[in-house]
N, C-alpha and C positions, 0 to 999 in steps of 0.2 A: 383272827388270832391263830387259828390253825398254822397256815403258813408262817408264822413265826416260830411255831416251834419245830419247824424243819429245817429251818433255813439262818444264817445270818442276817441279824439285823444292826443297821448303819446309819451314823447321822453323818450329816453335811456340812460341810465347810468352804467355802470357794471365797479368792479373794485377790484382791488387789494392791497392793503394800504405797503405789505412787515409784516404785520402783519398776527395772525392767523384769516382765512374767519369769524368766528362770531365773531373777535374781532374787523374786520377791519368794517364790516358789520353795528356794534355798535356805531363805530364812525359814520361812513356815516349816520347813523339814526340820532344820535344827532344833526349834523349838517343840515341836511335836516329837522327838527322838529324848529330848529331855526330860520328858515325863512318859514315856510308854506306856505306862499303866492306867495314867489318867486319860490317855491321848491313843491308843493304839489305832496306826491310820496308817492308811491301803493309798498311797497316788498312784491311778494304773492309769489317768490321764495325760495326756500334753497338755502345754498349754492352748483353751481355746477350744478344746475337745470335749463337748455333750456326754461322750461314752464311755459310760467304767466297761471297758473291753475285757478285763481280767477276771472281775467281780461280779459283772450282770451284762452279759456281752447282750445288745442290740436296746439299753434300756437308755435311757435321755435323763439326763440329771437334770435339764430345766424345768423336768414336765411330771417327773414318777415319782413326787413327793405331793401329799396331799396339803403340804403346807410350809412358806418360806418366810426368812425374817429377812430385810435387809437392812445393815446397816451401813450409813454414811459418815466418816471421820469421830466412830464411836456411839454414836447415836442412831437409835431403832428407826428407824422414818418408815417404816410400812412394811405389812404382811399382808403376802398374796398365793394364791392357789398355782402361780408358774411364774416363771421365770424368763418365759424364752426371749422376750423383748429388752432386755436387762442382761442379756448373754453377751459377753464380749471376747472377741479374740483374745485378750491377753491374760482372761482370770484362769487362775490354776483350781482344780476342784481335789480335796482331801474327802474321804470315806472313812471314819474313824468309829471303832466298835461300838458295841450300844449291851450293857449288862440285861437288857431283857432278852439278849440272847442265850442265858445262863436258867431263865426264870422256868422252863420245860426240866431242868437237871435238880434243881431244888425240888417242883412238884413230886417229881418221879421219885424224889430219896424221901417224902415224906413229910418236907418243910414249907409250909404254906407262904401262902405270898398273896400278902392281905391286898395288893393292890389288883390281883388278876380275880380274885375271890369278890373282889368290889365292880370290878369293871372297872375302876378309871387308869387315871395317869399317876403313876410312881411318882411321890413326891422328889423335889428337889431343891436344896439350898444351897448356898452360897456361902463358903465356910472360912477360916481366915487360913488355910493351910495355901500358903504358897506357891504358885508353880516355880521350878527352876525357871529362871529369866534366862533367854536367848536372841541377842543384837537387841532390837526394840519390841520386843514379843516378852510382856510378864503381865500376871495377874492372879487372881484368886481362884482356887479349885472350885467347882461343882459336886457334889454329893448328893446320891440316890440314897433313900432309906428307908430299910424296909424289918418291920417290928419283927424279932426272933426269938421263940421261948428261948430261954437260956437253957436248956438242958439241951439245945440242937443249935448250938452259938458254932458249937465245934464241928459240927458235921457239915452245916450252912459255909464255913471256910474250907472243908475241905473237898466240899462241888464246885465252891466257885474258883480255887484257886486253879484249877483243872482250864479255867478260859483265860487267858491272857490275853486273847486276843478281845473279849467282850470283858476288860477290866479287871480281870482274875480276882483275888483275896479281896477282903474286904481293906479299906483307907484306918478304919476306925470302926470300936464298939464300944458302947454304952454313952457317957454323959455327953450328949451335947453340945453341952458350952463347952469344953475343953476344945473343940474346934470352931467357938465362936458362932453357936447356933443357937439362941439365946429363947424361940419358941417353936416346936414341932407341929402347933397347930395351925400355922402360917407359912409354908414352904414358899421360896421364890417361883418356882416351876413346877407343873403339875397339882396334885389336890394331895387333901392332910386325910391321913388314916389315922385307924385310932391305935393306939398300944395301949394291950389288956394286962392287967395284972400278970405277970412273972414274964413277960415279955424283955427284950430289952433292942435298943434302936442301933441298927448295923449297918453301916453306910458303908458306900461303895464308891469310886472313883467315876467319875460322870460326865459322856463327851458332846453336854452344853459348855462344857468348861471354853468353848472358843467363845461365848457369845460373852461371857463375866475378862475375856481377854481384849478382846476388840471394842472394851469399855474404857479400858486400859490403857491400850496399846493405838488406838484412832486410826486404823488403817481406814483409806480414802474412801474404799466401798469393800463389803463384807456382805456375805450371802451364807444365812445358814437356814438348817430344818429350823421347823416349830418345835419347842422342846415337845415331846413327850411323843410327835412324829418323825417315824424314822423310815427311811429306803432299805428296802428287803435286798437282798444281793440273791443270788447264785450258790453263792460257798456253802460247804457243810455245816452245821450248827456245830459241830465237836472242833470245828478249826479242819484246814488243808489235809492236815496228816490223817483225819479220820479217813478212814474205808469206807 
């Protein structure tokens, strides 16, 4: 965990559309430019290319993740510890933010963060908020949520808006169901925390949101992290511009 609060952390995306690599590549851009906040994603690969040279110059995207899902025409068919045999010339790989890069800026302003206080995985659901649809790329948001007294609702939005690159502002605060989240004690990804009296539940925009898309959207083969494991990069945790 150390290293994560120095550094940017990244989930995975890599994919296939059944189209040609810079056409498919093209769409996925599109669609990832459509939501930036939900989606904020780094391509510093070609197509075919193992190495985020920009991000984590000399690191292997088949192999420096402790954990892969792959999916085939929208369907999970297996998770493994690599990739490399499953690597193909023509898949394009996206590096899209991850809000536990924000979770060091909260601690330090004083606002806890019931999931690192727990040791586990930040929960995550599956919410009915829309992605902007782009060609054959649509589907439903993903949301992190993590319980906030209310008297630091206001402070918790103004650390996190400071990252856009790791999802900035919060999507949503307080009920729930208004986004179609019907029990907190049951997240789709990750494990459930508790929310203690005067607390209230502050979700965040969340980049599983490709694996609730490729549910969706049936692309031929799709390769992401395991939620709640993300690829550490290179970059500053403050974003590029920090010093």
């Amino acid at each position: 965990m150390a290293r994560q609060h120095r550094r940017t952390v990244s989930r995975l995306s890599a994919g296939k559309s059944g189209h040609s690599a810079e056409g498919s590549g093209r769409g996925v851009c599109r669609f990832l430019h459509a939501q930036s906040q939900a989606l904020p994603a780094d391509r510093d690969h070609a197509p075919g290319d193992p190495e985020p040279a920009r991000s984590a110059p000399g690191a292997d995207i088949r192999t420096d993740l402790p954990g892969y899902r792959v999916y085939r025409r929208g369907e999970l068919v297996e998770k493994r510890g690599e990739i490399r045999d499953l690597w193909r010339g023509d898949l394009v790989a996206f590096l899209l933010g991850c809000s536990l890069t924000f979770e060091h800026a909260l601690i330090e302003a004083g606002v806890g963060v019931r999931n690192v206080e727990l040791g586990t995985l930040v929960p995550m659901f599956v919410s009915s908020l829309a992605c902007r649809p782009a060609g054959r790329f649509h589907g439903l948001q993903v949301v992190t949520m993590r319980p906030i007294p209310e008297r630091q609702v206001q402070l918790a939005r103004e650390v996190t808006v400071r990252y856009p690159h790791a999802h900035g502002a919060p999507l949503h605060i307080g009920d729930p169901e208004a986004i179609g989240i019907s029990d907190l004690g049951r997240p789709d990804y990750g494990d459930p925390v508790e929310i203690r009296p005067g607390e209230v539940p502050v979700f965040w925009a969340c980049g599983v949101t490709p694996q609730a898309v490729a549910l969706e959207s049936c692309p031929e083969l799709m390769i992401t992290h395991e939620p709640g494991i993300m690829f550490l990069t290179d970059l500053p945790r403050e974003g590029e511009t920090a010093s």
